[in-house]
Every structure is written in structure tokens, then in C-alpha cells.
C-alpha positions in Angstrom: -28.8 -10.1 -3.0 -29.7 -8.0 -6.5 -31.2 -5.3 -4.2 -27.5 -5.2 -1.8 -26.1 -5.2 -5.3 -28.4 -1.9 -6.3 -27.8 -0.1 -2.7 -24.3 -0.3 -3.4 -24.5 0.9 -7.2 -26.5 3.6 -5.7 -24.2 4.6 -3.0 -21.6 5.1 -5.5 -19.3 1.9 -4.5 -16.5 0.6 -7.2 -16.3 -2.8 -5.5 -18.4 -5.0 -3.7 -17.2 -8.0 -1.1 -18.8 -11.4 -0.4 -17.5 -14.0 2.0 -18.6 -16.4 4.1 -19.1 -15.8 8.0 -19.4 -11.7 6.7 -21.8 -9.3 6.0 -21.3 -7.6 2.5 -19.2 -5.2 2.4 -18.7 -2.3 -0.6 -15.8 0.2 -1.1 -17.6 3.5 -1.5 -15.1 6.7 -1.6 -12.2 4.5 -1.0 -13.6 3.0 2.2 -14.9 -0.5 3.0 -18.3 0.0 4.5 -21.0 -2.6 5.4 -24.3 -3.1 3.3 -26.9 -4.7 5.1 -27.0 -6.8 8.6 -27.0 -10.2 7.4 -23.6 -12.4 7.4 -23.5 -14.8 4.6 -23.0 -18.3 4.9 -20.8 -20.7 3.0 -24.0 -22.1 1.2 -25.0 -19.2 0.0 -21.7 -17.7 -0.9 -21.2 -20.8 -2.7 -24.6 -20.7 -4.5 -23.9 -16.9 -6.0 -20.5 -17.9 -6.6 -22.3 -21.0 -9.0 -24.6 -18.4 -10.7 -22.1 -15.9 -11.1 -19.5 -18.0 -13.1 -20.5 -18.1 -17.0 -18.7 -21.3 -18.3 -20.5 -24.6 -17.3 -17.0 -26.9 -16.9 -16.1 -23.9 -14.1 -19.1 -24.6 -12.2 -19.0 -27.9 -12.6 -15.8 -28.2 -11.0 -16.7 -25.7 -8.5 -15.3 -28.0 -5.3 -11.6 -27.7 -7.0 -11.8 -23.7 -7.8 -9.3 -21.8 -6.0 -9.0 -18.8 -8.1 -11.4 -17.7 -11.4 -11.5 -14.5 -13.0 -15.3 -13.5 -15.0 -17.2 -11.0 -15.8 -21.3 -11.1 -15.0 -23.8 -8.3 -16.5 -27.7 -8.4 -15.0 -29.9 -5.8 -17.5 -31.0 -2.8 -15.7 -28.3 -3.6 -13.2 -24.9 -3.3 -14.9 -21.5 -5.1 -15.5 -19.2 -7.1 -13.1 -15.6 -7.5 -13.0 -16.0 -10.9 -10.6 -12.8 -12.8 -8.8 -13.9 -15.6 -6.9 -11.2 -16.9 -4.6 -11.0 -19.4 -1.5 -10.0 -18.3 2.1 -10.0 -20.3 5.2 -11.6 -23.0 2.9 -14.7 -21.0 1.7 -15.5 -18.9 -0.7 -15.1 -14.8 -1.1 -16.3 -12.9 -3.6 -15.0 -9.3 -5.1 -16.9 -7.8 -7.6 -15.7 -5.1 -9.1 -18.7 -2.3 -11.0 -18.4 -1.3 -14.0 -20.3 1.4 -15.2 -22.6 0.7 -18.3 -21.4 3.6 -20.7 -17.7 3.6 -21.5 -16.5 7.1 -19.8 -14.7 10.1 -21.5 -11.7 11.7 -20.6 -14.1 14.6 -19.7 -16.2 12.2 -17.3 -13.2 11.2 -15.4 -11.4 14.6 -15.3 -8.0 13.7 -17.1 -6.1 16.3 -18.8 -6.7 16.8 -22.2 -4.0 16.3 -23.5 -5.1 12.3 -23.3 -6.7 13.0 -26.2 -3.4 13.9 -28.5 -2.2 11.2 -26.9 -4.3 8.2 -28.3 -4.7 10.0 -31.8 -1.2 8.7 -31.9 -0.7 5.8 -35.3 1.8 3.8 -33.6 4.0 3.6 -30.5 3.2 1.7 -27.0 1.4 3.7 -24.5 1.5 3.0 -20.5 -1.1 3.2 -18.1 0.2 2.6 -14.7 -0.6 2.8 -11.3 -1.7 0.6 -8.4 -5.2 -2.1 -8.4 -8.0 0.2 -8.5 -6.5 3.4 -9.7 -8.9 3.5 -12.6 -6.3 2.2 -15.0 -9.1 0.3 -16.9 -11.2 2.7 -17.7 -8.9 5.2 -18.9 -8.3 2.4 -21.5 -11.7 2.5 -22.5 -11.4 6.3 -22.4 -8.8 5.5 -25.0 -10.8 3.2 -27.1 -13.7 4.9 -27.3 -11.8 8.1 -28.6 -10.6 6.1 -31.2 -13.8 4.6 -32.1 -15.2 7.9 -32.5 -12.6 9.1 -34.8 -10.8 6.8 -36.9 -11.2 4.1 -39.5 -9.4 1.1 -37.5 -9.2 -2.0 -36.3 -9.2 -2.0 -32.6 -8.4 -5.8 -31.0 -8.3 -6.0 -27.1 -7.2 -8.5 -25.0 -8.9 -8.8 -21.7 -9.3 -11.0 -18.4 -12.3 -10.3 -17.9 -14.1 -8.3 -20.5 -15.2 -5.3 -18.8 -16.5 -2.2 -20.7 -18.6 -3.3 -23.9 -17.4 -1.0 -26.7 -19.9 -0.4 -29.9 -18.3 -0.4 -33.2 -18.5 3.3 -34.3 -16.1 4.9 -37.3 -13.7 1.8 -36.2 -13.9 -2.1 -35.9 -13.9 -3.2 -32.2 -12.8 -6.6 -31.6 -13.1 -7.6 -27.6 -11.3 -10.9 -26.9 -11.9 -12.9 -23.7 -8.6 -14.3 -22.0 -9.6 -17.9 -21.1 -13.3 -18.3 -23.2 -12.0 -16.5 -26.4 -8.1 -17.1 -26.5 -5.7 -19.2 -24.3 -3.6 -16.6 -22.8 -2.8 -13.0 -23.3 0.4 -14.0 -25.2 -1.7 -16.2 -27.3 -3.9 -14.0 -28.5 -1.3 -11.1 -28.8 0.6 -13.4 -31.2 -2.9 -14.0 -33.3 -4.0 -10.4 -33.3 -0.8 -9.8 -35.1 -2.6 -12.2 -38.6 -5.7 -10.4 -37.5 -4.5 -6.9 -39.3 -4.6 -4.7 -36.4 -4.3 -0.9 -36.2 -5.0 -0.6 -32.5 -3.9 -3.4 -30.1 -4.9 -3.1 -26.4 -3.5 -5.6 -23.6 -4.7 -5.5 -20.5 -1.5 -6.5 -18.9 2.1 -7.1 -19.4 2.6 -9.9 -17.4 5.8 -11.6 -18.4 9.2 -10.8 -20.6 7.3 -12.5 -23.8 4.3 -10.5 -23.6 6.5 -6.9 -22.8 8.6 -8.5 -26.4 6.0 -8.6 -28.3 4.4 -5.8 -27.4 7.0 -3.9 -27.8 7.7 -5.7 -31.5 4.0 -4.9 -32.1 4.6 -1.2 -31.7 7.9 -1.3 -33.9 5.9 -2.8 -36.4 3.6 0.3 -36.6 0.5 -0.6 -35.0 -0.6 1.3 -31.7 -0.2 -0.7 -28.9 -1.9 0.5 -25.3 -0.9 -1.7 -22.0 -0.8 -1.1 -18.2 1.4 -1.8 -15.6 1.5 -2.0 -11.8 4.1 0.9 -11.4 3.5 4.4 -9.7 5.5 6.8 -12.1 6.7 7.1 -15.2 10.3 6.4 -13.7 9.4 3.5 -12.2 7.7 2.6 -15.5 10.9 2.3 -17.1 13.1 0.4 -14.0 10.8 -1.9 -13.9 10.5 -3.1 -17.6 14.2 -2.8 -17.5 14.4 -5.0 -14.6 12.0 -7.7 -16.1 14.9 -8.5 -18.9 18.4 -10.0 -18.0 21.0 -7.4 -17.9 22.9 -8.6 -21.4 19.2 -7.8 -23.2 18.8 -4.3 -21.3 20.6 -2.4 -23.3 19.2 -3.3 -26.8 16.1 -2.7 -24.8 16.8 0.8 -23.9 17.7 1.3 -27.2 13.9 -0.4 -28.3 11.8 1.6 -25.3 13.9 5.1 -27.0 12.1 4.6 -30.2 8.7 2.7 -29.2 7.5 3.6 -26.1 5.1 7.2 -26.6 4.2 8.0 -23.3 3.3 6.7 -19.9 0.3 8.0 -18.0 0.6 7.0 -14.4 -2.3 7.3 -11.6 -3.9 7.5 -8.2 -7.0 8.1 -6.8 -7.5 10.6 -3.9 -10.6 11.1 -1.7 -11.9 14.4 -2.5 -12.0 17.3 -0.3 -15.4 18.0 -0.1 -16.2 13.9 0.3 -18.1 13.1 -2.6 -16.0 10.5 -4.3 -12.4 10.5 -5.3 -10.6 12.7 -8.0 -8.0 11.1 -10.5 -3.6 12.6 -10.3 -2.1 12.0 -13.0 1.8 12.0 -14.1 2.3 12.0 -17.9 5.4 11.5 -19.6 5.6 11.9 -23.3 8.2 10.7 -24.9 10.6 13.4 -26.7 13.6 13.1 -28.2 15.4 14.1 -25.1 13.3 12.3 -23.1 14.0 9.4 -25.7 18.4 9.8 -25.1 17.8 9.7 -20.7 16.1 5.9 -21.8 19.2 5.3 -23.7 21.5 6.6 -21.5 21.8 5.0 -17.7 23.5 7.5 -16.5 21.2 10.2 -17.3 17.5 8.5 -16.7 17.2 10.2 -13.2 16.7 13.2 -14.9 13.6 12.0 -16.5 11.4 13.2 -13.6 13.0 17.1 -14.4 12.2 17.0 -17.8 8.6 15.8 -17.5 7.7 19.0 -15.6 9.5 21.1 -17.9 7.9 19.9 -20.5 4.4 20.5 -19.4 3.8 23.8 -21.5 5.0 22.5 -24.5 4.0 19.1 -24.6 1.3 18.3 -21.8 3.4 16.0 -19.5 3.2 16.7 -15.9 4.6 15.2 -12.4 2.2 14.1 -10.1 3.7 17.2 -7.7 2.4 19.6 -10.6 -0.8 17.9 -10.7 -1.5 17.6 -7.2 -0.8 21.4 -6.7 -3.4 22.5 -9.2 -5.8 20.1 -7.0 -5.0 21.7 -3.9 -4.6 25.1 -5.6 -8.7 25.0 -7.1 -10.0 23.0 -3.3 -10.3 19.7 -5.0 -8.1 17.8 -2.8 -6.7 18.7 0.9 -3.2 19.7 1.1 -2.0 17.1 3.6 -3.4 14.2 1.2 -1.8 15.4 -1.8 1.2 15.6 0.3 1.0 12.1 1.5 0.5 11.0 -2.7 3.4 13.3 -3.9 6.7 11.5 -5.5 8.4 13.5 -3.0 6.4 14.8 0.4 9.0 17.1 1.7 9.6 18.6 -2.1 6.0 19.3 -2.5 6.0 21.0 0.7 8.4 23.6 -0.3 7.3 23.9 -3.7 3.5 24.6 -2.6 5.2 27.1 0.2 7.3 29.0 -2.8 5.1 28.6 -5.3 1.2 28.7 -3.8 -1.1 28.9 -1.3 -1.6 25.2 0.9 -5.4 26.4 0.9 -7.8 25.6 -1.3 -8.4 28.1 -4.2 -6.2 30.7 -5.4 -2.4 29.9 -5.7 0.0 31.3 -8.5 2.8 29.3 -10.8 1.5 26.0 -12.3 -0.8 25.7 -15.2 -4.4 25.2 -13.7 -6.1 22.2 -14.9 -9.3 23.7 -16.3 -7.0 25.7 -19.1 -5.0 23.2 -19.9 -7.3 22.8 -22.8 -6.6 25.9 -24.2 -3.0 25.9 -23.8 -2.2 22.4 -25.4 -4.7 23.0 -28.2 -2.2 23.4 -30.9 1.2 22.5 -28.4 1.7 18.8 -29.0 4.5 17.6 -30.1 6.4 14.6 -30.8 10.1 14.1 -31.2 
């Protein structure tokens, strides 16, 4: 099994899937391939799923498991995000690679500006975007330039553990949802007595967590989350929707002043078909930005203002983003046309504005002098 597991690693795969009556299967590129001939059987499915869960009550009440998430590391092999599951009465397996050095905002291609972004001292920052759009590990992006930089206390809050961060200038404390604290809202609560600058969560599940997170960032520390939503607009329905609608407005009102920005993601098979290539929409929050949060009646034009704001502060739609991809070959017009907020929109706009070919097109800020542009640009409120 350690040599499927090293084929897939190999072949570039970010997930790798295990069930009985099944061969193995691996996501590589976006696709769900085959690895190997053999189908597994329910005892031996059973007996990796035994030596893949770290706690010994777990495996000892392995017959009543129906859902556990872990994480598993093998040295010279890497790191594991594992889900072990039931179906049809047997065990599956999904394990999801992580890769052993924490990445760079360089290593995945996001837009610089990411970087202004988590120099920030306070204020709740949103990654979004759908299960394996790489939303962890532009966290770790995060905490690692932090690390590198600044004298802080950086707690995280994760289920499972996934990328092992080295304390550098700052003070990382990894917490383990389940081994190391209760719950994510438990251990939010404690990391407030445990004189945090830098507060990571890896999910805002419920209205208590969203609260306190959002009390956390009030209270000047920097707070980084995710959640499952696909654009910044969305971002803000849907923590709108979680609350009851006498609570909404005080928590416009709260979001106006807290929330810093939202990056938002997806992953598209590149053009040439060696891996995938990250589109990103980021909103940062201005001050006008700040009064269409406040104001219902003038949120919808939060999507106008993000792409008018991408020379002077770094925000940018995902149309904006997906026409520089098609513009410099990256990405194939008729899948960035499929990902776009608005299909028939990007169509005109790439029409009017560029070329629907890879390479040269004109309008747009191209991606690779961003850098330049944004170097002394950011602003907030």
C-alpha cells in the first residue's frame, strides 16, 4: 500500500480513495484515476483504516465508527489529511496529501497582494470557496508569512492538523480539534486567555463560532477563517443568513467594521494539462465597500466596486482574474467561461476587451505585474 501511496504522490494527486470492493483510486489534475489493479477487500480496508487512526479509544471502537476525521504522517512519505467513513456497511477511505513544506503565495500563484493582506494587526479575513479549492493551504500561505515576519502569537484551530508550521520570528501554537481541545468553539473561547495576536479557525461552523470570531477581531486580534461560499457576495449572504433577521442588522453593522477582506477560490485544470491553476476573487474591505455591508439596499453593488478597485487596492472579480488566465494561455477560454460569476458577461467582456486566445489581449492588469503595481497601492479605509 506505502508504494500505491508513493505512485500517487508521484503522479501529482491531492487525494487518494480507499474502499472496499474498489481499486484505489487518486484525484490527479482534478480527475479520479485508478492506481493499480487490485480491488481491496473489507479486511484489508479495515486493517489500514486501524493503523491509520492515531488515538487508541478510536481504534478500539473501530466496529461503531461511522465518521473520524485524523491526520497520519509516514517520514520520507509525507502528511495525510484522513476521513474514514462507512458506506454500504464497510469502510472508505479519503486521504487527502499534504505537501511537507508549507507553500508560499509565490508557490501557489496567488496575487501578491495576499501578502498586504495578512500583514494586517487585526480584522477577520475569509477564505472561501468549495472542498478542495486549496482554501487550506492558502492558510498556511498566511501563517507562514506571518511567521517569517512578525513577533506574534499565532494559535490555530484545526480538524485535522494538516501543515506543520516551525516557530520562526513568531510563536506557533497548532491545536488539534478532538485530541487537543473539545470543539472549535472550545478552543476559540480558550485561545482568547491564551494572549493571541493571530487566531486561525479552520471553520466557521455555527452562529457561536461566526460570534466569537467576529468578537475576536473587534477585540484587535487577527482573525483568519474559511467558508464554503464561492464569492465575496455570497460571503456576506450567507453569514447574514446564518443569524436571525432581528440580529442582522447589528451584524451588518459588526461585518462594516471587522471583516478586512475575503479571498474567494477555484481551481481550474490548466491549459496545457499539467495540474490546475488557482482564480481568485478578492474583496478588501474599504470604506465604501464597508457602507454597501451596512446598507441592504446597496450590497449588490459590491461585485462593481471590487473590480474597480483593483488598481488601487488589489481586489479583483473572478471575471478579471480569469481573463488575465486566458489572456497569458494559462487556462482555456471555454473553462474560464464555465467558472465566471457571470458566463454570458465574461463573454462580452473578453470579446470588447481581449482576445479569447491564449496570449496577447489588452485592458486588465496582467497577473505577472501586479507586483509592481500594488507595491506601494494598498490601502485600507
Amino acid at each position: 500500500m506505502i508504494e500505491i501511496f508513493r505512485a500517487a504522490i508521484e503522479q501529482g494527486a491531492s487525494d487518494i480513495h480507499i474502499k472496499a470492493g474498489d481499486v484505489v483510486r487518486a484525484r490527479i489534475h482534478g480527475r479520479l484515476v485508478p492506481i493499480g489493479n487490485e480491488r481491496m477487500t473489507q479486511e484489508a480496508t479495515k486493517a489500514l483504516a486501524l493503523k491509520l487512526i492515531p488515538r487508541e479509544k478510536d481504534r478500539q471502537a473501530i466496529d461503531d465508527l461511522l465518521d473520524l476525521d485524523c491526520s497520519w504522517g509516514l517520514p520520507g512519505l509525507g502528511r495525510f489529511r484522513v476521513n474514514i467513513a462507512r458506506q454500504r456497511g464497510s469502510f472508505m477511505i479519503v486521504m487527502r496529501i499534504i505537501p511537507v513544506d508549507v507553500p508560499t503565495f509565490e508557490d501557489l500563484r496567488l496575487p501578491p497582494v495576499l501578502s498586504k493582506i495578512s500583514d494586517a494587526e487585526r480584522g477577520l479575513i475569509l477564505v472561501t470557496g468549495i472542498t478542495g479549492s486549496g482554501k487550506s493551504s492558502t492558510q498556511a500561505a498566511m501563517v507562514r508569512h506571518i511567521n517569517a515576519r512578525y513577533d506574534r502569537h499565532i494559535v490555530t484551530l484545526e480538524n485535522p492538523i494538516e501543515f506543520l508550521h516551525r516557530d520562526q520570528k513568531a510563536s506557533v501554537s497548532q491545536r488539534d480539534v478532538g485530541t487537543d481541545t473539545e470543539s472549535f468553539m472550545a478552543g476559540l473561547r480558550a485561545s482568547l486567555r491564551q494572549d493571541p495576536d493571530v487566531i486561525l479557525i479552520g471553520e466557521m461552523r455555527d452562529v457561536v463560532t461566526i460570534d466569537t470570531a467576529l468578537k475576536a477581531a473587534e477585540t484587535g486580534h487577527l482573525v483568519i477563517s474559511t467558508l464554503h461560499t464561492q464569492n465575496a457576495y455570497q460571503t456576506i449572504s450567507r453569514l447574514l443568513a446564518v443569524f436571525s433577521r432581528d440580529e442582522q442588522e447589528i451584524l451588518r453593522i459588526r461585518l462594516a467594521e471587522a471583516l478586512h477582506a475575503v479571498i474567494s477560490q477555484r481551481l481550474l485544470p490548466r491549459k496545457d494539462g499539467k495540474g490546475r491553476v488557482v482564480a481568485c476573487e478578492i474583496m478588501i474591505v474599504t470604506g465604501t465597500i464597508g457602507d454597501c455591508i451596512l446598507d441592504p439596499a446597496r450590497t449588490t453593488e459590491i461585485p462593481e466596486l471590487i473590480e474597480e478597485g483593483r488598481d488601487h487596492y488589489g481586489s479583483q472579480s473572478f471575471d478579471q482574474h480569469l481573463m488575465d488566465l486566458v489572456r497569458t494561455g494559462q487556462v482555456e477560454f471555454e473553462v474560464a467561461k464555465a467558472n465566471a460569476n457571470n458566463p454570458a458577461d465574461f463573454d462580452l467582456k473578453m470579446n470588447v476587451f481581449g482576445s479569447t486566445s491564449s496570449g496577447q489581449g489588452t485592458g486588465g492588469v496582467e497577473q505577472g505585474g501586479l507586483a509592481d503595481e500594488m507595491r506601494n497601492m494598498f490601502g485600507r479605509k
